[in-house]
C-alpha positions in Angstrom: 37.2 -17.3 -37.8 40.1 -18.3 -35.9 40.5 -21.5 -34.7 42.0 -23.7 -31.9 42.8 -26.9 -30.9 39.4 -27.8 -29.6 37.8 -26.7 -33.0 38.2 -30.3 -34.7 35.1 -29.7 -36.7 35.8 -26.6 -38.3 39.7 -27.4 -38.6 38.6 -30.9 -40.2 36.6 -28.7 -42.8 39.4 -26.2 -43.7 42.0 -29.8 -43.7 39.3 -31.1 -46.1 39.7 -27.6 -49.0 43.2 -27.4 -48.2 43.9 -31.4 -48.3 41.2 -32.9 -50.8 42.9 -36.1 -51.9 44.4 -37.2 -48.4 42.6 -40.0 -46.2 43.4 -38.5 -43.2 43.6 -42.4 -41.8 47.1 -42.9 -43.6 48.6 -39.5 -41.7 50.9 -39.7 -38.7 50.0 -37.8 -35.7 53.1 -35.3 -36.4 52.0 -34.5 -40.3 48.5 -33.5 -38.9 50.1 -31.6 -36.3 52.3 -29.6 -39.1 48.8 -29.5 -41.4 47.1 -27.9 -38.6 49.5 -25.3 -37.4 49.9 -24.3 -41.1 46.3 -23.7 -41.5 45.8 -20.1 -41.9 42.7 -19.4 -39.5 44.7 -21.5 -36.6 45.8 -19.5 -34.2 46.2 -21.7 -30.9 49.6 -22.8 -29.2 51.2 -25.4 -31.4 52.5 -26.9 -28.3 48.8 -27.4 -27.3 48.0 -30.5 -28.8 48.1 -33.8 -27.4 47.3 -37.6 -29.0 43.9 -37.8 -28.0 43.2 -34.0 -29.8 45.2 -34.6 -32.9 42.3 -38.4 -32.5 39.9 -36.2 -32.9 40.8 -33.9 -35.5 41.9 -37.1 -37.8 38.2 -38.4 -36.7 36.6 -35.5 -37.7 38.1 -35.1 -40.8 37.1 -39.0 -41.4 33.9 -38.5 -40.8 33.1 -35.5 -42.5 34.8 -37.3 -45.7 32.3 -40.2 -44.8 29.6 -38.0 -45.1 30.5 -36.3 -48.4 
């Protein structure tokens, strides 16, 4: 599956096998950026993302911790 910026679910799931000891809380907006570009299903625009995107991607990936 390929994924793009507006896939914060699935991109917090591959973060999560690719990144299992981070908190994704103590990341700056520009590692996640570099995390998520290097993914190797992503295949959007790096340029694409904004603050409130990159929000909701470190959210996600929160959450989905949370729920682990």
């Amino acid at each position: 599956m390929k994924l793009t910026w507006r896939d914060a679910e699935e991109i917090a799931f591959a973060l999560i096998e690719s990144h299992p000891d981070l908190d994704p809380l103590t990341l700056r907006f520009t590692d996640l950026h570099k995390m998520v570009v290097q993914l190797a299903d992503f295949e959007d625009d790096p340029k694409g993302s904004n603050e409130g995107i990159l929000e909701g991607i470190q959210m996600a990936w929160h959450e989905e911790l949370e729920d682990m």
